[in-house]
N, C-alpha and C positions, 0 to 999 in steps of 0.2 A: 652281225655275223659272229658267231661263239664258236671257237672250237673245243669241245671236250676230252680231256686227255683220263685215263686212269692207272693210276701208279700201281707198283708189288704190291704196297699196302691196302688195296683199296678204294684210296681217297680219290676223290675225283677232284681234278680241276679245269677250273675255266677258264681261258683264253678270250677274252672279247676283241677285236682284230680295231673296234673304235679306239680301248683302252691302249695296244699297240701302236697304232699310230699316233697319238696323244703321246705318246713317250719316245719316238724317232723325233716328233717337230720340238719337242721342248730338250732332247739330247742335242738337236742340232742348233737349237735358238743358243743355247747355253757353250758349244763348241764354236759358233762363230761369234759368240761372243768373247769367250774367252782368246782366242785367235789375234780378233782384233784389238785387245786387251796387250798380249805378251808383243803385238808388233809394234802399236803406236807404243807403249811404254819406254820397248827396246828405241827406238829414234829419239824417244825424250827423254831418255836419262843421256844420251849424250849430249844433248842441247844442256843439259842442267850441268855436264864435266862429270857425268858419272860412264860406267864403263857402260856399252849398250848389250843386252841379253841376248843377241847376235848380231852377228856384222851385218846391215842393210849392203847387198848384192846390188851391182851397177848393171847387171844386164851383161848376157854372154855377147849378145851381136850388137854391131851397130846402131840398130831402132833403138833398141830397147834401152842402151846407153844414153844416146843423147835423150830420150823422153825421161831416164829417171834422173841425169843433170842437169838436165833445163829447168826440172822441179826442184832440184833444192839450190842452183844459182838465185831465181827466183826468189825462194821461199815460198810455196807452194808447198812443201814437199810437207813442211811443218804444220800446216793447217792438217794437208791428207792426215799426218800421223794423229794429230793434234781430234782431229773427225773420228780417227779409228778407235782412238781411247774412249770418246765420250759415248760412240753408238755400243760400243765393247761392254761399258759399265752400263747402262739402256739394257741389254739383251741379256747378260747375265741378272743381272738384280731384277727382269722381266717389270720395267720401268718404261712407258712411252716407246713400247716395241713397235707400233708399227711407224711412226715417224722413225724410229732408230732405223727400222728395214729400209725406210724409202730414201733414207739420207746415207743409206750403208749402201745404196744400189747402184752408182758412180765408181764409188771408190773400189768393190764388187770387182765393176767390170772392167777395170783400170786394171785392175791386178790380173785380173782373166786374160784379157786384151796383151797385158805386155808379158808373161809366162808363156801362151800358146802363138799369137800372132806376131809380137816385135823380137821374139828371141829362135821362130821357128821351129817349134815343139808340136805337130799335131796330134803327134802318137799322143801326147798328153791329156786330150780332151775326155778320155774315156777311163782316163787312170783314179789313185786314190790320193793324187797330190794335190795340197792343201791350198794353192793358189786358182787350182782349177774346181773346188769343192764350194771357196768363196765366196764365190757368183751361185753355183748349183742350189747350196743351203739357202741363199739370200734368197734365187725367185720363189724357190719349194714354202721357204715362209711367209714369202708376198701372198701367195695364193692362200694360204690357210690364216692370212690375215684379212680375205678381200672383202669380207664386208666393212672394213675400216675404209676401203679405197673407195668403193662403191659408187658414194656420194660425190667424191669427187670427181666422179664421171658421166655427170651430166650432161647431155649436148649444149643447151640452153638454159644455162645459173643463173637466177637471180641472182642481184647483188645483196650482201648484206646489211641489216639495218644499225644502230648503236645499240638497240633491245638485245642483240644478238649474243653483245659482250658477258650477260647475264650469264651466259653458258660456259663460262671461263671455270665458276666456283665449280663446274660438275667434272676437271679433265682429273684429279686425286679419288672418283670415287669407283669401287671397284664394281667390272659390269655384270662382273657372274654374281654380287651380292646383291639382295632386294636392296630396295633405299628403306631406310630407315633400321635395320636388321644389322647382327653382328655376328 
């Protein structure tokens, strides 16, 4: 679908509504990435004695207290941040995006989960706040990823063979280009 617009000048333009949406999923691939970029970083520079890019928030209520210091008594908390970097750099440099979405889909709803349900926020769910956007951009990419999952949703998988390993030299090559072609 094209919409055609035409300006004072004359000129005509086009709109292709495919081209539109192609530019919302890669603004949003690259906003959750960056995201998760500036949060884990911000946790790991204090881990390293550097000052953090904002204070990590303990949670207004109760839940949401003790679920975010039981993660860093733990150390848990360091992996999540330690995940959020690595999917962060995956999604902006559009590198191994869709393992980046599927491994960014926990931590997603972790953040969703203690913003709206452990701290009591539901007016939140329908806002433009960035904890609740987290999880929203993540599924919206799962979906415009799903033929990468596809396969993984077979009722009845064979198991794989050692031949199979061969398919390892093919995950660097890019799928929109032909093979062979530059």
């Amino acid at each position: 679908m094209a919409v055609t617009t035409r300006s004072l000048t004359g000129t005509t333009h086009k709109l292709d509504a495919w081209f539109v949406g192609k530019l919302i999923l890669i603004f949003f691939r690259i906003m959750l990435g960056a995201w998760m970029i500036v949060s884990g970083a911000s946790h790991l520079l204090s881990v390293f004695g550097y000052p953090p890019i904002f204070p990590q928030p303990l949670g207004n209520m109760h839940p949401s207290n003790v679920m975010l210091v039981s993660l860093l008594e733990v150390g848990l908390f360091d992996l999540v941040k330690t995940v959020e970097l690595v999917v962060g750099l995956c999604l902006v440099f559009n590198v191994f995006v869709p393992l980046a979405l599927a491994v960014a889909l926990p931590v997603s709803y972790m953040v969703f989960h203690n913003s709206i349900a452990l701290n009591f926020r539901y007016e939140r769910i329908f806002s433009t706040y960035m904890a609740v956007w987290c999880l929203y951009m993540n599924i919206i990419l799962l979906l415009a990823h799903i033929r990468y999952y596809l396969p993984m949703l077979r009722m009845r998988a064979p198991m794989g063979r050692l031949e199979d390993l061969k398919g390892l030299a093919t995950i660097f090559q890019d799928p929109e280009r032909p093979q062979g072609g530059r």
